[in-house]
KEROTOR-438181 format. One record per residue: residue number from 1; residue in three letters; x, y, z of N, C-alpha, C in turn. Coordinates in pm, 1 decimal, decimal comma. Layout:
BEGIN
+------+------+----------+----------+----------+----------+----------+----------+----------+----------+----------+
! resi ! resn !      n_x !      n_y !      n_z !     ca_x !     ca_y !     ca_z !      c_x !      c_y !      c_z !
+------+------+----------+----------+----------+----------+----------+----------+----------+----------+----------+
!  NUM !  ALA !        X !        Y !        Z !        X !        Y !        Z !        X !        Y !        Z !
...
+------+------+----------+----------+----------+----------+----------+----------+----------+----------+----------+
// end
This chain:
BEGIN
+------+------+----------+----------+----------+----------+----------+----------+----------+----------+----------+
! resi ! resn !      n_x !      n_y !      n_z !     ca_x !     ca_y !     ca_z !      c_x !      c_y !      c_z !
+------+------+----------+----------+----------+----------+----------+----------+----------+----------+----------+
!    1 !  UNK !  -6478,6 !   -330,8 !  -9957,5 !  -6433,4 !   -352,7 !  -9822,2 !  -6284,5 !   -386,9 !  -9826,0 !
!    2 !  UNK !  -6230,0 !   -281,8 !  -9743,8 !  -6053,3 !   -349,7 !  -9732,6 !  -6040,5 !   -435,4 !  -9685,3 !
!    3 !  UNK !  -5902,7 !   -541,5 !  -9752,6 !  -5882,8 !   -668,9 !  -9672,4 !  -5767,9 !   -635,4 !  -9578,3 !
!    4 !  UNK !  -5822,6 !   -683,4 !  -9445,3 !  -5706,4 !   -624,3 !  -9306,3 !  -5619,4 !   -734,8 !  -9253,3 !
!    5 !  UNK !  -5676,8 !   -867,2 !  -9307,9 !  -5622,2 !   -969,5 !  -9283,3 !  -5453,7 !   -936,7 !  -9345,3 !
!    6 !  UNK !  -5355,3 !   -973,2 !  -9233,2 !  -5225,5 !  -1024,6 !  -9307,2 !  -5187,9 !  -1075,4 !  -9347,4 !
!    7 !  UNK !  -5037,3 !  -1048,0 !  -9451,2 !  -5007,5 !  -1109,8 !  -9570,4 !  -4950,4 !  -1246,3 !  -9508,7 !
!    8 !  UNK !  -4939,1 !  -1359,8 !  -9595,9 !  -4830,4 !  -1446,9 !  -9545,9 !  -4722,8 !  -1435,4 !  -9483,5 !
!    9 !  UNK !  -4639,8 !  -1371,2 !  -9600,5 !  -4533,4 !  -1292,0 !  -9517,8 !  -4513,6 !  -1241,3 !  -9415,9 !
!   10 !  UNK !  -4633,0 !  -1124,0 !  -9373,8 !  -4632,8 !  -1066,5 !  -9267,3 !  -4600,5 !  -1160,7 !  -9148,9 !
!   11 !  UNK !  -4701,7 !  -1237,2 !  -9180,8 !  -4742,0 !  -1352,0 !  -9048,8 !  -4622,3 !  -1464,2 !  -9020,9 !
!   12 !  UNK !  -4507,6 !  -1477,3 !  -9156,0 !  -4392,9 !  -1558,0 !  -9127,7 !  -4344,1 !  -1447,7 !  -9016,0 !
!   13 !  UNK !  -4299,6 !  -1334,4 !  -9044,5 !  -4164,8 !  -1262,0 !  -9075,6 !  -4236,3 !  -1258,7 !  -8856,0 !
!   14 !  UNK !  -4353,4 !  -1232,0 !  -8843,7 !  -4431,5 !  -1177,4 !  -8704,6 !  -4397,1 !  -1336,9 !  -8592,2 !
!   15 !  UNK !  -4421,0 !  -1457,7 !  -8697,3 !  -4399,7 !  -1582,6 !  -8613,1 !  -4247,7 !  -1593,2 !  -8519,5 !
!   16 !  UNK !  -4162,8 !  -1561,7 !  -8625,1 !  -4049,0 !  -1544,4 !  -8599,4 !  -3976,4 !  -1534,5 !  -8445,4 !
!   17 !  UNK !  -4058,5 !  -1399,2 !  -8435,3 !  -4021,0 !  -1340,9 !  -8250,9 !  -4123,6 !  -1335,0 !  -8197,6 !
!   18 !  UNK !  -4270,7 !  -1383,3 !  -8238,3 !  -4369,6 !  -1397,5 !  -8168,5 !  -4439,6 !  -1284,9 !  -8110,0 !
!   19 !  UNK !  -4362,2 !  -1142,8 !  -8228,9 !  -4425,3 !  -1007,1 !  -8184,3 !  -4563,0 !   -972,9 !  -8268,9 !
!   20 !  UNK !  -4597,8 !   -909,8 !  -8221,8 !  -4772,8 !   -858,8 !  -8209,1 !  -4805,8 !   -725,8 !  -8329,4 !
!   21 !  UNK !  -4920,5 !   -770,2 !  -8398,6 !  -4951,4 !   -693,7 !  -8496,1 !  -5058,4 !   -612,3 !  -8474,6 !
!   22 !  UNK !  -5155,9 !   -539,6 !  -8586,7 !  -5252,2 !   -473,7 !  -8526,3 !  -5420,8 !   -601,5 !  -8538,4 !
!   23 !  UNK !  -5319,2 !   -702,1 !  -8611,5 !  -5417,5 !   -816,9 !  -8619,3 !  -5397,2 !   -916,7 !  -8505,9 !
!   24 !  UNK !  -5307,6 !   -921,0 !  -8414,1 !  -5276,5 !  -1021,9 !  -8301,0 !  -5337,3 !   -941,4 !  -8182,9 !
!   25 !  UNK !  -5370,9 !  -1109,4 !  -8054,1 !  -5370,7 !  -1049,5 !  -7963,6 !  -5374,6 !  -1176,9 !  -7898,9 !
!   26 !  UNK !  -5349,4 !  -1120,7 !  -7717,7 !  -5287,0 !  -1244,6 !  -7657,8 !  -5395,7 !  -1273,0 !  -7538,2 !
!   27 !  UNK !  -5415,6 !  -1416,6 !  -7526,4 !  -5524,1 !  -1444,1 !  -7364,1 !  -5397,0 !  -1464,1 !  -7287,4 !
!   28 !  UNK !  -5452,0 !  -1411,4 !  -7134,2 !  -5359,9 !  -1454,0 !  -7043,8 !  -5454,0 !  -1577,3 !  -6996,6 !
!   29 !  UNK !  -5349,8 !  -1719,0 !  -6935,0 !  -5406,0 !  -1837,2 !  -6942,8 !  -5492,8 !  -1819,9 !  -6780,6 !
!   30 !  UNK !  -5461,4 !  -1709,1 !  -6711,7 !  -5516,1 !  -1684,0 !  -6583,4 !  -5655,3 !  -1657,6 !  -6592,3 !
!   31 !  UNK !  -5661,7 !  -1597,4 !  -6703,8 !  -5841,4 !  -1539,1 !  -6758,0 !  -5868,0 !  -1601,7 !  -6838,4 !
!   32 !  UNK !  -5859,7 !  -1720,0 !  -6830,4 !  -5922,3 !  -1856,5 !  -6940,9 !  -6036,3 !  -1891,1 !  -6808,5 !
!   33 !  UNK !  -6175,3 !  -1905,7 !  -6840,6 !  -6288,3 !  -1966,1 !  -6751,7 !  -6237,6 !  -2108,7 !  -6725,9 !
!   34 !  UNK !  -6189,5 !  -2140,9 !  -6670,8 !  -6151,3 !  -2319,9 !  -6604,4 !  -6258,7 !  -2388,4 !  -6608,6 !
!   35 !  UNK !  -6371,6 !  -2344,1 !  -6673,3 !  -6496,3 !  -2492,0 !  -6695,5 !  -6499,4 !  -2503,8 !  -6779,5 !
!   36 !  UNK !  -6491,7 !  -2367,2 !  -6909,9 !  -6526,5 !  -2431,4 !  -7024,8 !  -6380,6 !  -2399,2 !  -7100,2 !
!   37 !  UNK !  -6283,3 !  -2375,6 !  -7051,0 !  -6179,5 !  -2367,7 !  -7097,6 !  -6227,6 !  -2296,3 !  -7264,8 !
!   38 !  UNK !  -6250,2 !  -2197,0 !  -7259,1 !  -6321,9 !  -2116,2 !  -7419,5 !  -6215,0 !  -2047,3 !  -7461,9 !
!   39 !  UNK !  -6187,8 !  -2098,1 !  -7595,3 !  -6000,9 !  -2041,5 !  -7684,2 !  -6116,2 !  -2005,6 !  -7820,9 !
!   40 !  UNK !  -6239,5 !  -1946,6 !  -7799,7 !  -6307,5 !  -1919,0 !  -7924,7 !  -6228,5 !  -1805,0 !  -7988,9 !
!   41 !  UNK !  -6246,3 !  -1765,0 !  -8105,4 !  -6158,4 !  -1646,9 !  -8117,7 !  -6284,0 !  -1560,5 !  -8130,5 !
!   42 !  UNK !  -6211,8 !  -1450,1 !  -8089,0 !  -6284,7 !  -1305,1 !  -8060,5 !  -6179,0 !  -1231,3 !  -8044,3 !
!   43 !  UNK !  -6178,0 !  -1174,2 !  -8106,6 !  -6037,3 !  -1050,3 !  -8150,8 !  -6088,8 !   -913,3 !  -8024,3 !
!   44 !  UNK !  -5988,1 !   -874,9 !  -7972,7 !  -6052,3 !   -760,2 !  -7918,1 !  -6052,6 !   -635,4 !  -7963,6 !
!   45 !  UNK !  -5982,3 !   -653,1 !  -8064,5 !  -5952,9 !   -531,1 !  -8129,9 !  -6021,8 !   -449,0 !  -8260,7 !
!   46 !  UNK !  -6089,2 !   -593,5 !  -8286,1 !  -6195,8 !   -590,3 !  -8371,6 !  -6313,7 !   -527,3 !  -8349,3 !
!   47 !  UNK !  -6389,4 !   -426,2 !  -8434,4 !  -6503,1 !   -352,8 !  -8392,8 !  -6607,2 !   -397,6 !  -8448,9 !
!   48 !  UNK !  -6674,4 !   -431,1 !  -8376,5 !  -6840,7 !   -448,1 !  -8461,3 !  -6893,4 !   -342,7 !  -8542,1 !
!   49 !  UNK !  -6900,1 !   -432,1 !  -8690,1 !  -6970,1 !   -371,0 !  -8785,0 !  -7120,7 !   -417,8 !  -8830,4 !
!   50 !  UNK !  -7188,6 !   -390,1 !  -8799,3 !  -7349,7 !   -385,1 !  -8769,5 !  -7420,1 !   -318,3 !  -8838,8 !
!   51 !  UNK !  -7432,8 !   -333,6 !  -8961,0 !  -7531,2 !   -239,9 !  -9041,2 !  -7635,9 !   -238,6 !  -9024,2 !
!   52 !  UNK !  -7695,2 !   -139,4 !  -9038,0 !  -7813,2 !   -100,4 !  -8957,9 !  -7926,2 !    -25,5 !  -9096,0 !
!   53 !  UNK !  -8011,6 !   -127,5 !  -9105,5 !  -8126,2 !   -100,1 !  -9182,2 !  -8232,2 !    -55,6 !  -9135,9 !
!   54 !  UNK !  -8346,6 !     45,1 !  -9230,2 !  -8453,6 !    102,0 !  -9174,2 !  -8524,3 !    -76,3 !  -9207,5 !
!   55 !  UNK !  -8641,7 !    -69,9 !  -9132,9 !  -8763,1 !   -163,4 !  -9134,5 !  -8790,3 !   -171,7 !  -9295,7 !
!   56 !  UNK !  -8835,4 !    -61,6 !  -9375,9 !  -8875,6 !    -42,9 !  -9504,8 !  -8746,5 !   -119,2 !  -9603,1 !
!   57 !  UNK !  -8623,5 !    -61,3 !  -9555,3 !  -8499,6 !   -136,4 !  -9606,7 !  -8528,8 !   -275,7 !  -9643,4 !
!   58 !  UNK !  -8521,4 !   -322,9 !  -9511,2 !  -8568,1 !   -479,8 !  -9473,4 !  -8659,9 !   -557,5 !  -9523,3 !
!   59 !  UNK !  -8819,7 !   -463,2 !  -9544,6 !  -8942,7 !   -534,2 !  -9592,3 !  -8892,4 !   -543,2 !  -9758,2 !
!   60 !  UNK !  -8837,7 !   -422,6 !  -9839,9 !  -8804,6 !   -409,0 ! -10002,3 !  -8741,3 !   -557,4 !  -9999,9 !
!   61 !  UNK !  -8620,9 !   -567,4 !  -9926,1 !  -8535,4 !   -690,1 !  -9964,2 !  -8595,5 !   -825,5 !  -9972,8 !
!   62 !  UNK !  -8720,1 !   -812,3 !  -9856,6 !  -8763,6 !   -898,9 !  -9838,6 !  -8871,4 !   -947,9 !  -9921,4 !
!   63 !  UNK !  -8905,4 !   -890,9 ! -10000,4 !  -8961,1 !   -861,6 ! -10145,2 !  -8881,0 !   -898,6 ! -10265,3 !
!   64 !  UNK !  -8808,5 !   -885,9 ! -10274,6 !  -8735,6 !   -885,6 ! -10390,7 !  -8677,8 !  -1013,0 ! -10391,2 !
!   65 !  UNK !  -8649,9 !  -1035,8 ! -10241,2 !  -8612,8 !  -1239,9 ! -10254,7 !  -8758,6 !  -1288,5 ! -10282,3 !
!   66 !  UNK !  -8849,6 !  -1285,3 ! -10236,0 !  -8956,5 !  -1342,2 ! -10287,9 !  -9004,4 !  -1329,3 ! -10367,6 !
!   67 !  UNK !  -9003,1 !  -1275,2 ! -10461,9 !  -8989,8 !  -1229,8 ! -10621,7 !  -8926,7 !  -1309,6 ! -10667,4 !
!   68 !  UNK !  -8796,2 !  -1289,2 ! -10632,6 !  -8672,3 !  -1405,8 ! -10673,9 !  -8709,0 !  -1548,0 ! -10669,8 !
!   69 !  UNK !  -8706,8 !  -1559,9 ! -10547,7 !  -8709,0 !  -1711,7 ! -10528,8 !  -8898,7 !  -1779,1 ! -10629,5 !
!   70 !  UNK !  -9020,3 !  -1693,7 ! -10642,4 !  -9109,9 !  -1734,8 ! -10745,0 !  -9055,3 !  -1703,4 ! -10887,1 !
!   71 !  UNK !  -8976,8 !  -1643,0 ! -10920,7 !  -8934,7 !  -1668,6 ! -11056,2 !  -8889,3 !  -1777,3 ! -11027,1 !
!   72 !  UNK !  -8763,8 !  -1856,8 ! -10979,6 !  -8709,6 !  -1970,3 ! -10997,5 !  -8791,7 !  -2067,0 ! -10980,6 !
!   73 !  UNK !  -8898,4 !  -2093,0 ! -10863,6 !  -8964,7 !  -2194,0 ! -10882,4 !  -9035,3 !  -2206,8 ! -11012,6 !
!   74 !  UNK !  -9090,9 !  -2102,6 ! -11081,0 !  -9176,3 !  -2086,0 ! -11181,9 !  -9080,6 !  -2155,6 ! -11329,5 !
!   75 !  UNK !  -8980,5 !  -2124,1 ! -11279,8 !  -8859,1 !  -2180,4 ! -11414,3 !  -8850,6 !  -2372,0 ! -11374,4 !
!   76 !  UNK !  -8857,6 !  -2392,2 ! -11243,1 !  -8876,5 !  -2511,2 ! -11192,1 !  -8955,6 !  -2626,6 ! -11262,6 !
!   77 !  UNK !  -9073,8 !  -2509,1 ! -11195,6 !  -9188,8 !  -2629,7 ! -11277,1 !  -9208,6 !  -2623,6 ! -11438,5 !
!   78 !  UNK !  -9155,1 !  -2505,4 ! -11495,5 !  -9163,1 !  -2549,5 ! -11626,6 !  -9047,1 !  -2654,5 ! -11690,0 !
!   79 !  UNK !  -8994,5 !  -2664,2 ! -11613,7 !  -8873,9 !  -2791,3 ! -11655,4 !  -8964,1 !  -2925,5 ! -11639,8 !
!   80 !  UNK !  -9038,6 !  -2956,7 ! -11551,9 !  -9107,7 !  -3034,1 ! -11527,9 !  -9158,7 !  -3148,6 ! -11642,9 !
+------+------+----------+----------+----------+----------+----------+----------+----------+----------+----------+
// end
C-alpha cells in the first residue's frame, strides 16, 4: 500500500502560505453544525476503501483464527 501521507517537509514548506495540497482541505466555519460544533476529521477527498470479501472468504478466516487462537491456548495450559 502507498504511503500518501506528506512528507514533513512538504507540510513545513505548505504551512508557510497556508496553500492546499492533494492531502488538505478546508471547513467553512458557516457549515460547522452549531450544536455539536463536529471538527472530526473526514477528509473529503479521501475514497473509501472497503474490501469486499465473499462469505466463504470470511468463514476460512474465521477458521483459521480459531485454529490459531486453540493452538495458543493449548501452549497455555501446557505451561501450566
Amino acid at each position: 500500500m502507498m504511503n500518501t501521507l506528506p512528507s514533513r517537509a512538504e507540510f513545513i514548506k505548505l504551512q508557510k502560505t497556508k496553500a492546499d495540497s492533494k492531502n488538505s482541505w478546508s471547513v467553512n466555519v458557516t457549515n460547522v453544525d452549531k450544536t455539536t460544533f463536529d471538527l472530526s476529521v473526514k477528509n473529503p477527498h479521501k475514497k473509501d476503501e472497503t474490501i469486499s470479501r465473499s462469505p466463504a472468504e470470511i468463514l476460512d478466516k474465521m477458521e483459521a483464527l480459531d485454529e490459531e487462537g486453540a493452538e495458543i491456548l493449548k501452549t497455555v495450559r501446557e505451561t501450566l
